[in-house]
C-alpha positions as semicolon CSV with decimal commas, in nm:
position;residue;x (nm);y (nm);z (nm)
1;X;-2,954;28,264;0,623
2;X;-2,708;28,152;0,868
3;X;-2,679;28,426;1,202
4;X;-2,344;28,499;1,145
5;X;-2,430;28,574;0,757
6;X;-2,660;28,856;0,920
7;X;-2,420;29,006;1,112
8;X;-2,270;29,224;0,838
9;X;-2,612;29,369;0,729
10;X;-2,707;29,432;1,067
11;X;-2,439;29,631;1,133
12;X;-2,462;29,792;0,736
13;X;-2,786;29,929;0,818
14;X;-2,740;30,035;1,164
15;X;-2,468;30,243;1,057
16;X;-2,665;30,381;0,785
17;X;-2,942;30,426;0,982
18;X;-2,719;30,662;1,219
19;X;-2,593;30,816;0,899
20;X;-2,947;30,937;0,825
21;X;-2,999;31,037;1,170
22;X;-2,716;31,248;1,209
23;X;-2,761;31,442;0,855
24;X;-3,096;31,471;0,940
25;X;-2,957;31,634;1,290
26;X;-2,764;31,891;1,100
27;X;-3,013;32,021;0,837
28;X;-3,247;32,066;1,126
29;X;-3,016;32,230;1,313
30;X;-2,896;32,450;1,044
31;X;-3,225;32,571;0,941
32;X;-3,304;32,612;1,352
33;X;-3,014;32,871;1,357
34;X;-2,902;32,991;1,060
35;X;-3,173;33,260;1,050
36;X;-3,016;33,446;1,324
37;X;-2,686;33,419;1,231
38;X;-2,549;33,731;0,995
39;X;-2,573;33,665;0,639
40;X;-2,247;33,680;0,404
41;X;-2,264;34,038;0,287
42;X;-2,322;34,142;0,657
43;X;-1,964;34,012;0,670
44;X;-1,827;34,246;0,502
45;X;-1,912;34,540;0,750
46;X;-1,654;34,394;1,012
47;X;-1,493;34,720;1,192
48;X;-1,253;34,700;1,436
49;X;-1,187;34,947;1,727
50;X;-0,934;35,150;1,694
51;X;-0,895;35,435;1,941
52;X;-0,890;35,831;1,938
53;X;-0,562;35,962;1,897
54;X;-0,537;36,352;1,927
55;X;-0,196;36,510;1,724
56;X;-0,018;36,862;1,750
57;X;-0,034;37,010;1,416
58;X;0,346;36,876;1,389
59;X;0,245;36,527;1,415
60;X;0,354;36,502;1,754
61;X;0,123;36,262;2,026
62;X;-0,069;36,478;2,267
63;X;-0,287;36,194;2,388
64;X;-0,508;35,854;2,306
65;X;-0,849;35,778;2,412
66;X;-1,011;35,442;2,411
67;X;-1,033;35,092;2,604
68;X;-0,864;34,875;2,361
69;X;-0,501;34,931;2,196
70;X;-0,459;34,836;1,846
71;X;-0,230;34,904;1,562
72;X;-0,392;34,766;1,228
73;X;-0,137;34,595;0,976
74;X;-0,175;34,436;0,611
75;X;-0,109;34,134;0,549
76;X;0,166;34,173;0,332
77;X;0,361;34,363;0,638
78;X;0,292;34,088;0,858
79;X;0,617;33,862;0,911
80;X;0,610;33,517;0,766
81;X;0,784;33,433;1,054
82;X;0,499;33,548;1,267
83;X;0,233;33,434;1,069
84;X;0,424;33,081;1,061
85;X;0,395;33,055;1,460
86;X;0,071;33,187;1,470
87;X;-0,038;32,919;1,280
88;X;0,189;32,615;1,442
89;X;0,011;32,725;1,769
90;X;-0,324;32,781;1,683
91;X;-0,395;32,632;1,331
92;X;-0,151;32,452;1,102
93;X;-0,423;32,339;0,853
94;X;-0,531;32,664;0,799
95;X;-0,474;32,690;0,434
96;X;-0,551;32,338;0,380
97;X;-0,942;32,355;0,526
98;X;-1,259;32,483;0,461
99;X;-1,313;32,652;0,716
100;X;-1,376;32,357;0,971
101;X;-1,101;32,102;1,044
102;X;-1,235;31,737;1,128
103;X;-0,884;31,675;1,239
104;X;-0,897;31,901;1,519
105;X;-1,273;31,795;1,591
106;X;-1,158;31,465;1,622
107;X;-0,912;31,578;1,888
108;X;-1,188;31,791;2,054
109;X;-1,414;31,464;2,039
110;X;-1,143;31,242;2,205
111;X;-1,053;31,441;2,435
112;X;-1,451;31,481;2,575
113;X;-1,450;31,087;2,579
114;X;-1,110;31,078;2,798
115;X;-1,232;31,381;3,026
116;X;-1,527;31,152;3,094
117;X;-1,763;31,365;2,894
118;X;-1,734;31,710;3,041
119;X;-1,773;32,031;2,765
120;X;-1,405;32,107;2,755
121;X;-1,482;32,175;2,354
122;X;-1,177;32,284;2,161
123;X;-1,073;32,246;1,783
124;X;-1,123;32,561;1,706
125;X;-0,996;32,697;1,345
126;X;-0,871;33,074;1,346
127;X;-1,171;33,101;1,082
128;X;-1,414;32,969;1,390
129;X;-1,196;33,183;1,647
130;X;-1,308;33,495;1,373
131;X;-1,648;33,374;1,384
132;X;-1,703;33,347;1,749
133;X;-1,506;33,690;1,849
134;X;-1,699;33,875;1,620
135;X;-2,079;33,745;1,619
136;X;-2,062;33,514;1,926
137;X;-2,018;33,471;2,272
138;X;-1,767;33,280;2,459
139;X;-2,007;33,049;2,640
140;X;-1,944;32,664;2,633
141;X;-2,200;32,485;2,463
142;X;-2,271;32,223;2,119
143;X;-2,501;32,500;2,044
144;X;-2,254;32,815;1,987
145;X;-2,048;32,567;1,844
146;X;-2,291;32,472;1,593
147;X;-2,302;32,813;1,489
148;X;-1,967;32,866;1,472
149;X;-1,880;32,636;1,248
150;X;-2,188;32,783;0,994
151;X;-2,032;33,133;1,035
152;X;-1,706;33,022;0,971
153;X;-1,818;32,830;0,643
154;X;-2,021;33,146;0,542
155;X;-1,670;33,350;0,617
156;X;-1,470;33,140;0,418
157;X;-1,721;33,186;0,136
158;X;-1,686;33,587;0,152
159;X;-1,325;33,591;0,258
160;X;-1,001;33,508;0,131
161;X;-0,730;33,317;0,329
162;X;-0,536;33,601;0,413
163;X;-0,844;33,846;0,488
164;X;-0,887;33,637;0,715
165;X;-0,579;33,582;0,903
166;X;-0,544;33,934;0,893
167;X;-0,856;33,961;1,055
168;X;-0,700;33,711;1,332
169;X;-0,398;33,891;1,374
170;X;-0,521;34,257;1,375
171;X;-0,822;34,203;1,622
172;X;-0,778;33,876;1,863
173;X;-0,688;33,995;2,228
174;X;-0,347;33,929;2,363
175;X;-0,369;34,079;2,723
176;X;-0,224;34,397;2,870
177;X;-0,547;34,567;2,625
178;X;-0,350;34,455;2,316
179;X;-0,529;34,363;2,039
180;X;-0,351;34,240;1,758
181;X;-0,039;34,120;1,683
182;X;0,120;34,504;1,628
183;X;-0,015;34,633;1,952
184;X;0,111;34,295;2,151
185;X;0,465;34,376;1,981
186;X;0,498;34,738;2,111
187;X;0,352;34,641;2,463
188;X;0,561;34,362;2,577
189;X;0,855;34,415;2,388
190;X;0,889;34,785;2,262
191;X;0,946;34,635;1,902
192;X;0,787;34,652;1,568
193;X;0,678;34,332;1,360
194;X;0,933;34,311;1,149
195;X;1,199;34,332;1,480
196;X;1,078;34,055;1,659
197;X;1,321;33,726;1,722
198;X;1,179;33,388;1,656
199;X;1,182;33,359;2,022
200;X;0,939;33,661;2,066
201;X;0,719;33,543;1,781
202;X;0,659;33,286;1,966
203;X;0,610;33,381;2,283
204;X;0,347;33,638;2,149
205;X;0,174;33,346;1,877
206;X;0,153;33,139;2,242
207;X;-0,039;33,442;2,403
208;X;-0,350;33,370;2,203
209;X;-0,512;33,080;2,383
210;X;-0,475;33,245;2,773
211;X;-0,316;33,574;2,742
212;X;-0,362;33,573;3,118
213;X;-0,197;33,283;3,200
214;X;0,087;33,298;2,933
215;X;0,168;33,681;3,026
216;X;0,509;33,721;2,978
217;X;0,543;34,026;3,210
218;X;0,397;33,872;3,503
219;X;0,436;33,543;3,433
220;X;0,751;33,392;3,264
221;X;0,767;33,080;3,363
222;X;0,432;32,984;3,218
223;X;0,532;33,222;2,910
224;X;0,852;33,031;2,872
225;X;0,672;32,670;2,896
226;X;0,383;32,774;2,637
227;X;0,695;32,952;2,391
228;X;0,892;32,580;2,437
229;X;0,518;32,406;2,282
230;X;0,561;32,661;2,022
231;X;0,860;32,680;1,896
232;X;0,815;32,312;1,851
233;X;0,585;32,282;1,714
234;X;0,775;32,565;1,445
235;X;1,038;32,295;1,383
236;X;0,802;31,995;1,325
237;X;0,597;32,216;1,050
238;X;0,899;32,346;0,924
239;X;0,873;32,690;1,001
240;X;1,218;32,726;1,179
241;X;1,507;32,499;1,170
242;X;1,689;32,278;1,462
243;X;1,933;32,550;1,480
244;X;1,662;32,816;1,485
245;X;1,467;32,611;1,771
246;X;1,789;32,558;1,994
247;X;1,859;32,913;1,979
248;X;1,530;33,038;2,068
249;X;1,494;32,808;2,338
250;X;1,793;32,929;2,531
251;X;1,681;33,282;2,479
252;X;1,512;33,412;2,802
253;X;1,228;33,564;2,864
254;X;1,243;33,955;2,879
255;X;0,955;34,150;2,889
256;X;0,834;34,429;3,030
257;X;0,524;34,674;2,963
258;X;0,600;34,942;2,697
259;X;0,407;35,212;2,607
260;X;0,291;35,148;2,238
261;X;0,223;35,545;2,159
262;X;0,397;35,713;2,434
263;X;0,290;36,084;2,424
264;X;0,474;36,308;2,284
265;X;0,357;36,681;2,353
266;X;0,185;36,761;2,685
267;X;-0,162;36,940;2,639
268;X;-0,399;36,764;2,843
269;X;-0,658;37,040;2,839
270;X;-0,646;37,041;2,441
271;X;-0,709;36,687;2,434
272;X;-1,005;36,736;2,635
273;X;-1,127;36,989;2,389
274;X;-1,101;36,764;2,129
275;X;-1,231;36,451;2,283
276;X;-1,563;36,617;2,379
277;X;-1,606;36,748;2,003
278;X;-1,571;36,423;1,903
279;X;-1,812;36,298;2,132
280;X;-2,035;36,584;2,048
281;X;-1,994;36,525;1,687
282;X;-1,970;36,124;1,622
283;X;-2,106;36,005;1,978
284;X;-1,952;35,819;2,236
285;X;-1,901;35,492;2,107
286;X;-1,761;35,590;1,725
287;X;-1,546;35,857;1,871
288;X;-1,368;35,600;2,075
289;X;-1,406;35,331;1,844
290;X;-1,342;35,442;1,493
291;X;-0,969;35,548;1,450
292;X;-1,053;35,930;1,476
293;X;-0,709;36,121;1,417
């Protein structure tokens, strides 16, 4: 057989050869990890923090206790508008995958190549962003990512779609000690959902990646650059039209820290009372933690 005739085959089993090799690499590595990773049903237990809020008997506000400020929604009172710029900005496969997007791992994977091999791993699904925020930890390595992407297959399995976007929306942090999309609404812009502009939705949908950086309190230059990436991202998946998109863009950036549930009776030595039965009754943690009314 002529050399160049053995080309081809050389090549043919080389490539099948790494084929093997790789597979083998991630049954190995599944069965390395997967037995510390929660199982499906665990899943199910998810609980998010909600803080203490102590009421008159009127239903007036006397005071909240707790670190993190959150305002659960369904999914159905979530505006598609919202949702839609969530999802430009973060995830616009999201219905369309399983769970894991080799799309956006092929981005991650280029971009290691270009930044000359550093970990700078992104390509992230919301389903993975689920995964990590509630089981894992936010450290940088092939590792965590490995077992991201086996949670977020095992949460797609137990979950539907929406449960978990809602999940997304309702828990992930967007700074000031908002967490969820509800709780961001009332802080920076003193509005519910369903009053937000397309300009807001964005700017909020943009928070997600560096609330820190993207604050649009104390920073609203960077918060008007990351809403301009959004919203156009909103036009090219259709989620807004042109008119929609030139509108928003020559909206300016207001925002300012509101309250989200501004007190409404002062009785600071009842809601003492009260938060130390709590304690006393449901510990420390729960009390704080568990949506006590």
């Amino acid at each position: 057989m002529r050399a160049y005739l053995k080309i081809p085959l050389v090549i043919s089993t080389v490539s099948a050869l790494f084929a093997v090799a790789f597979a083998a690499l991630v049954v190995g590595g599944y069965y390395y990890v997967s037995p510390g990773l929660p199982k499906a049903e665990e899943l199910r237990d998810l609980k998010m923090q909600i803080p203490l809020q102590i009421y008159s008997r009127d239903g007036r506000l006397i005071q909240e206790f707790g670190e993190q400020k959150r305002t659960p929604v369904a999914y159905e009172d979530i505006p598609p508008l919202l949702i839609k710029a969530v999802l430009a900005a973060e995830d616009d496969r999201f219905f369309e995958h399983p769970g894991l997007d080799y799309q956006g791992i092929l981005r991650a994977f280029i971009n290691v190549v270009e930044t000359g091999g550093e970990r700078n791993i992104g390509g992230s699904t919301i389903t993975q962003q689920v995964a990590r925020m509630y089981f894992l930890s936010r450290e940088r390595s092939y590792v965590r990512k490995f077992k991201e992407a086996i949670l977020a297959l095992r949460l797609e399995n137990e979950f539907s779609k929406q449960e978990i976007l809602a999940l997304y929306l309702n828990t992930y942090f967007f700074g000031q000690r908002s967490y969820g999309v509800a709780s961001a609404a009332k802080t920076y812009f003193g509005k519910d959902l369903d009053e937000l502009t397309v300009s807001e939705a964005a700017i909020i949908a943009g928070l997600a990646q560096r609330p820190a950086e993207y604050n649009p309190i104390y920073s609203p230059d960077n918060a008007k650059r990351r809403r301009s990436y959004v919203l156009r991202r909103m036009r090219e998946t259709g989620a807004i039209t042109d008119a929609q998109y030139a509108q928003a863009m020559a909206e300016p950036v207001v925002a300012e820290h509101h309250d989200e549930a501004p007190t409404q009776l002062h009785a600071p030595y009842v809601a003492e009372m009260v938060r130390a039965e709590m304690i006393r009754r449901f510990g420390k943690a729960a009390a704080y933690t568990a949506g006590l009314k």
